[in-house]
PALOMAR-156182 format. One record per residue (C-alpha): residue number from 0; x, y, z. Coordinates in Angstrom, 2 decimals. Layout:
N
TIDREN  NUM  X  Y  Z .
...
//
This chain:
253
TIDREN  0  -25.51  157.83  166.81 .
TIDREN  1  -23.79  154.50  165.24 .
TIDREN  2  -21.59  154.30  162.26 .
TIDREN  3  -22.72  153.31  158.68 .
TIDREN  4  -20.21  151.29  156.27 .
TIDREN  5  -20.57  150.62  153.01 .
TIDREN  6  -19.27  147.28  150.97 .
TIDREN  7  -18.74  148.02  147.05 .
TIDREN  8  -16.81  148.09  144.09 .
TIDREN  9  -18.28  148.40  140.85 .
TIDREN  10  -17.54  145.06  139.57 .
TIDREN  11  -19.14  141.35  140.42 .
TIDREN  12  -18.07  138.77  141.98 .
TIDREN  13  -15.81  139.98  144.67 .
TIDREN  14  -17.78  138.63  147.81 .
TIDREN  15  -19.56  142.23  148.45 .
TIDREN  16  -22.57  140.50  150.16 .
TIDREN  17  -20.04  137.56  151.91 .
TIDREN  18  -17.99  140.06  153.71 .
TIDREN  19  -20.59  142.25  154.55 .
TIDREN  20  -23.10  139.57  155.80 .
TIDREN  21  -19.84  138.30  157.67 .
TIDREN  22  -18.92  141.79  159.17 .
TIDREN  23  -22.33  142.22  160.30 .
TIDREN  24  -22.45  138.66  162.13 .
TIDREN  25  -19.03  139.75  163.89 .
TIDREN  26  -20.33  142.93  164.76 .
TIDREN  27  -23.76  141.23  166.36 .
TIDREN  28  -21.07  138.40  168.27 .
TIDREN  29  -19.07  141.36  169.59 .
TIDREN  30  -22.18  142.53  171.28 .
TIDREN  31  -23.34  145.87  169.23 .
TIDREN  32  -26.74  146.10  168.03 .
TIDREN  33  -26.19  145.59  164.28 .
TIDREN  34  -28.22  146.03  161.05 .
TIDREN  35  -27.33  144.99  157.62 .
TIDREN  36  -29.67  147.41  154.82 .
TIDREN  37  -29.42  144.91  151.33 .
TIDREN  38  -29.37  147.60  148.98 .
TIDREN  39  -29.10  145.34  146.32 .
TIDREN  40  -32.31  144.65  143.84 .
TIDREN  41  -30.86  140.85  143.67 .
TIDREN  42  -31.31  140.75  147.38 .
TIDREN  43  -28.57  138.07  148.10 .
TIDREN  44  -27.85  139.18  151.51 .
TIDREN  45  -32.10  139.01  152.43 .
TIDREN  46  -31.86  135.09  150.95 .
TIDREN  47  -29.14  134.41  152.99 .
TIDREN  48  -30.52  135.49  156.67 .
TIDREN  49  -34.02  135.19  155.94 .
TIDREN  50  -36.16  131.38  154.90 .
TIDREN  51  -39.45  133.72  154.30 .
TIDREN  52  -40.31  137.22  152.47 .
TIDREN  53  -41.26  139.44  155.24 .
TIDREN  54  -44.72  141.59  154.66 .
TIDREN  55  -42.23  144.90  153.94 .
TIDREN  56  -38.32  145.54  152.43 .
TIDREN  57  -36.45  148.50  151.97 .
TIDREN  58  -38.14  150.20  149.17 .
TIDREN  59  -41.64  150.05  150.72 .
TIDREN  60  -39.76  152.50  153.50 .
TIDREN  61  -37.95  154.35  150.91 .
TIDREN  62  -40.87  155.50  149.12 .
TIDREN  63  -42.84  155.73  152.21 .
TIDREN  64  -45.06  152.96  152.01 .
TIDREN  65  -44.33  151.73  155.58 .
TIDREN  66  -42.37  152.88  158.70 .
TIDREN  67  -38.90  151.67  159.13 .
TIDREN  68  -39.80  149.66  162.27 .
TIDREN  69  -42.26  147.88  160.10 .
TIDREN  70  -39.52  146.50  157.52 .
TIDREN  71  -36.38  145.83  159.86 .
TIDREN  72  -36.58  142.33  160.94 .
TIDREN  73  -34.74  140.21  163.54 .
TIDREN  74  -32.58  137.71  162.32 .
TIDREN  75  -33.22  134.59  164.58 .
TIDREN  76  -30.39  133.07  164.42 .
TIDREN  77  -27.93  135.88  165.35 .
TIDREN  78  -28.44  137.76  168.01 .
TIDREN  79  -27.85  141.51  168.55 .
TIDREN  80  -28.64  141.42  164.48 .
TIDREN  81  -31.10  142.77  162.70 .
TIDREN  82  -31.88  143.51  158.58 .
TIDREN  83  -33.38  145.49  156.19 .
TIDREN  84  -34.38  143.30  153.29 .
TIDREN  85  -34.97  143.45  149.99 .
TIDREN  86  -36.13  140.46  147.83 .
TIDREN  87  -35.77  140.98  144.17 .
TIDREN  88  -39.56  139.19  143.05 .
TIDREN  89  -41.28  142.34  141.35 .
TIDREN  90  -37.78  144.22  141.20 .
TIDREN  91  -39.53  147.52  143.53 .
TIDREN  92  -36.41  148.48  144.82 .
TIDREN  93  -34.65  148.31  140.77 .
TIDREN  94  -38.00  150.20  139.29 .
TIDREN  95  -37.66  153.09  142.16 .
TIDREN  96  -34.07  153.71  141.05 .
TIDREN  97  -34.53  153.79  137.79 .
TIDREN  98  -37.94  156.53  138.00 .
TIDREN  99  -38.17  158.45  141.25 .
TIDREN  100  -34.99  158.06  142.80 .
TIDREN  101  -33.30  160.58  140.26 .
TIDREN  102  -35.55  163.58  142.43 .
TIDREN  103  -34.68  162.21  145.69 .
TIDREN  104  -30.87  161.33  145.87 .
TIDREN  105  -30.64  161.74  149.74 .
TIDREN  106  -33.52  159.28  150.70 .
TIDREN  107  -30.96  156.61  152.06 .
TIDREN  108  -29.22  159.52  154.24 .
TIDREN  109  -32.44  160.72  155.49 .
TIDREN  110  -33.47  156.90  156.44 .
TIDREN  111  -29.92  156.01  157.69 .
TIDREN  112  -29.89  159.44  160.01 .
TIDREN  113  -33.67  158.25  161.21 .
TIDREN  114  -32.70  154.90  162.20 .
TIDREN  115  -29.19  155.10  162.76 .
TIDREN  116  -30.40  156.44  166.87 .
TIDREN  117  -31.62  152.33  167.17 .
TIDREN  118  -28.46  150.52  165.79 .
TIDREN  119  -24.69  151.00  166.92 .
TIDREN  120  -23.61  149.75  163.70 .
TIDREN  121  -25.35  149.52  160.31 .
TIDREN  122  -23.69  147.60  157.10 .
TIDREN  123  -24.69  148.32  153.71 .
TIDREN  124  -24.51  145.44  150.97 .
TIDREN  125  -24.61  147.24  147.42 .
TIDREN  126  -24.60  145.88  144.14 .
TIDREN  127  -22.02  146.48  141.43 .
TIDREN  128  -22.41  149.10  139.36 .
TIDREN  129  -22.02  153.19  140.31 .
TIDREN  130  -26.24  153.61  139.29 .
TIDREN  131  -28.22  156.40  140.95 .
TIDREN  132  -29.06  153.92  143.99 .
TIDREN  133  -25.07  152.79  144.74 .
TIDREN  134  -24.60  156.70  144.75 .
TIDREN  135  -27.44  157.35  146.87 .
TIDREN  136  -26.12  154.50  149.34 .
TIDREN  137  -22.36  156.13  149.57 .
TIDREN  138  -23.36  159.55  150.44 .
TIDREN  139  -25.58  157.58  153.24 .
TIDREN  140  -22.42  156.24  154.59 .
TIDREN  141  -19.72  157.43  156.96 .
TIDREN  142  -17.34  154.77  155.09 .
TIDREN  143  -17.08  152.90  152.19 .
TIDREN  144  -14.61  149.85  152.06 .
TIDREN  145  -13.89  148.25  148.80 .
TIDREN  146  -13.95  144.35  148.00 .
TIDREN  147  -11.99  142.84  145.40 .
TIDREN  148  -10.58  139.38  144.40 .
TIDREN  149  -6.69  139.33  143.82 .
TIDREN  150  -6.80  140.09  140.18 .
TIDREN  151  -5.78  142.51  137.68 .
TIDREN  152  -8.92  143.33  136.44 .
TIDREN  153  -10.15  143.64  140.19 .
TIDREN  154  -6.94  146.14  140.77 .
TIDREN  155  -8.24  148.11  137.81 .
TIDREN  156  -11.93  148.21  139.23 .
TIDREN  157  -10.23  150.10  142.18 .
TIDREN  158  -8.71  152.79  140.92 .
TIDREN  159  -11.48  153.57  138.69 .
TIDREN  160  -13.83  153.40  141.78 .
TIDREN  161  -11.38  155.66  143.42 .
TIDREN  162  -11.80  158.59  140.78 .
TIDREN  163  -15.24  157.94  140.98 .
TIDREN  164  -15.76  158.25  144.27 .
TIDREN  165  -13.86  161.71  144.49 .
TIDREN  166  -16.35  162.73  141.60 .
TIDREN  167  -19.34  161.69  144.00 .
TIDREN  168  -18.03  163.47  146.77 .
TIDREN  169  -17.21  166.50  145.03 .
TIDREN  170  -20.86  166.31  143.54 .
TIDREN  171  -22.97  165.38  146.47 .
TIDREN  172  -20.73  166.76  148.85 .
TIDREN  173  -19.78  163.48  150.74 .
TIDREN  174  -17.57  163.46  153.81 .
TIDREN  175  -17.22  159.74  153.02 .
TIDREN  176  -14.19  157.93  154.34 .
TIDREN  177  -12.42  155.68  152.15 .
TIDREN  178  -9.80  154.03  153.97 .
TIDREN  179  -9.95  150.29  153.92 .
TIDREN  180  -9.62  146.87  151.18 .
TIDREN  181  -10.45  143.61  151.71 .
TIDREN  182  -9.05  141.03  148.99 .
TIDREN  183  -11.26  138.24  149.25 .
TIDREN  184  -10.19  134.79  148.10 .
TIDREN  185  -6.59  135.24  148.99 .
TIDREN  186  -4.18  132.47  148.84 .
TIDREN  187  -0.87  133.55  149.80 .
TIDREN  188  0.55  130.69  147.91 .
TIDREN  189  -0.08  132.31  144.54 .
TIDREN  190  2.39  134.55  143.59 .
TIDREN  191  -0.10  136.70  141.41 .
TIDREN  192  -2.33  136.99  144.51 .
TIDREN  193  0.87  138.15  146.74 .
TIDREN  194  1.80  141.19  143.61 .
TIDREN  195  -1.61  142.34  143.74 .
TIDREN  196  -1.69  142.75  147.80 .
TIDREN  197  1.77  144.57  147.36 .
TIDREN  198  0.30  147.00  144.62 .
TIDREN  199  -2.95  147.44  146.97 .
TIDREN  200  -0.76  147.54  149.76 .
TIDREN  201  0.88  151.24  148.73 .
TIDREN  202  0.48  153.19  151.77 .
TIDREN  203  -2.96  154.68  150.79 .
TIDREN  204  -4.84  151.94  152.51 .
TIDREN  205  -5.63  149.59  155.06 .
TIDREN  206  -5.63  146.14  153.24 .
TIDREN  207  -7.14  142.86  154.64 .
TIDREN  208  -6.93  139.69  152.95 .
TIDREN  209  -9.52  136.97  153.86 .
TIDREN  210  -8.01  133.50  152.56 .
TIDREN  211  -10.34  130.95  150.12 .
TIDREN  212  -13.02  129.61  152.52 .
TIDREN  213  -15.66  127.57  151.54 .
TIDREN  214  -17.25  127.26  155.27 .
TIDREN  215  -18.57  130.90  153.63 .
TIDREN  216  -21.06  129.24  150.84 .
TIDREN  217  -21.89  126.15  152.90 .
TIDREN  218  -23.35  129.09  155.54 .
TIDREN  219  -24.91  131.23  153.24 .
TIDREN  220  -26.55  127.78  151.46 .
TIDREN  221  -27.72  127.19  155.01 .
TIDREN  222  -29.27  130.80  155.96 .
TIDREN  223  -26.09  130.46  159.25 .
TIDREN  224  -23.70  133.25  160.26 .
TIDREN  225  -20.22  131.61  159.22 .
TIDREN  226  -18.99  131.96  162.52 .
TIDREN  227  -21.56  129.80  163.76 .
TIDREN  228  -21.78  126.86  161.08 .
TIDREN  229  -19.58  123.76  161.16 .
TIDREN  230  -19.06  121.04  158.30 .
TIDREN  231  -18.65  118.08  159.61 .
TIDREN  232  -17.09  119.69  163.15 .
TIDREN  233  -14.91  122.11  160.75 .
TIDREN  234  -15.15  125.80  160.57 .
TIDREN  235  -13.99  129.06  159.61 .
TIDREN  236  -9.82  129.13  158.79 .
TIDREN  237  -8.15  130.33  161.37 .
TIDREN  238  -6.83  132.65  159.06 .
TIDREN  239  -10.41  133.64  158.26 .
TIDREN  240  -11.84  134.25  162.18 .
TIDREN  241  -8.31  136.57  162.72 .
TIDREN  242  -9.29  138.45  159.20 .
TIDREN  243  -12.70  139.21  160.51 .
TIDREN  244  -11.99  140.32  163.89 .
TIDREN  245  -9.25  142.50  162.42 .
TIDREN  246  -11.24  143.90  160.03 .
TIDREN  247  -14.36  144.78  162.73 .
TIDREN  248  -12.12  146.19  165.18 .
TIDREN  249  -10.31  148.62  162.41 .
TIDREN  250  -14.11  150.03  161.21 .
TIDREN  251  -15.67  150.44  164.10 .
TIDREN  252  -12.51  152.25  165.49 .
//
């Protein structure tokens, strides 16, 4: 059976989809049959892997329009990896939340524990917000790991996702783990960025910091894994490939 992580914090902005896209490439370079489910109605993470709309995307399986093996496609140009899309022309996967998924809060556990015998590793890229879908997606998960930039407001955004989180688990009755923060954007020059690591840094968690990169955008504007695309013979920081291997090696524990 593989493991199922979530990406999300309620807020935007925080790289959600450009750490989990990047996890998932790792994961697929390290060898482990990997797929990334966009369980976001925007479907950023689908635009970044994928140059066409495939014929099916997540909510055709979810409300049984298709077989899971009919939606999961092979991303060319990484192998080992594999996605679940979702494109957000027609907004399906927003209009199913927001009507049927309210009688069927498991769905994404039930798919995850179907397909999750095929893939080693599965990623999750949600979109902000705590909405019926986010919650279905967290229960589906074995952990969650939280995103934020090094800002106050982003420090707030985690301790309210924190009480939140107990409140799904005490709900739903979630076993989810909750263990790990990435602060994306870091620039250990700033001395605001360096007090918010120290006040994330508290003993409660597991914090990564990934530094400014901008190899990330020029990959995603590209439809490239950003550990395969080089600017002008330039690539990931340093800093960067270290972050993401540290951060792979610590999930998948």
């Amino acid at each position: 059976m593989g493991k199922t992580v979530a990406f999300h914090l309620q807020k935007g902005g925080v790289g959600k989809t450009t750490i989990s896209g990047a996890l998932a490439c790792e994961s697929a370079h390290q060898g482990f049959s990997t797929l990334l489910i966009d369980v976001d109605p925007q479907g950023n993470a689908s635009s970044w892997f994928l140059k066409n709309t495939p014929e099916f995307e997540l909510s055709d399986v979810i409300q049984g329009k298709c077989f899971p093996s009919d939606a999961i496609v092979s991303i060319p140009s990484v192998k080992n990896l594999y996605i679940l899309p979702t494109f957000g022309i027609g907004g399906t996967l927003k209009n199913y939340s927001e009507t049927k998924l309210a009688e069927e809060p498991y769905v994404l556990q039930d798919l995850v524990k179907e397909i999750s015998k095929d893939f080693k590793h599965i990623i999750m890229d949600l979109s902000p917000g705590l909405g019926r879908l986010e919650r279905s997606a967290l229960i589906a998960c074995d952990e969650v790991v939280t995103p934020m930039t090094p800002e106050v407001f982003s420090l707030d955004g985690l301790e309210i996702f924190i009480d939140e989180l107990a409140k799904i688990k005490k709900n739903l009755r979630s076993s989810v783990e909750h263990s790990c923060v990435v602060i994306n954007s870091y620039d250990e020059r700033i001395k605001q960025h360096r007090e918010i690591f120290s006040a994330a840094d508290n003993g409660n968690f597991k914090v990564f910091r990934i530094p400014v990169d901008p190899v990330f955008r020029k990959s995603q504007e590209a439809g490239r894994a950003p550990q395969d695309y080089k600017d002008r013979g330039r690539g990931l920081k340093e800093k960067t490939i270290v972050a993401l291997k540290e951060l792979d090696a610590v999930i998948w524990r």
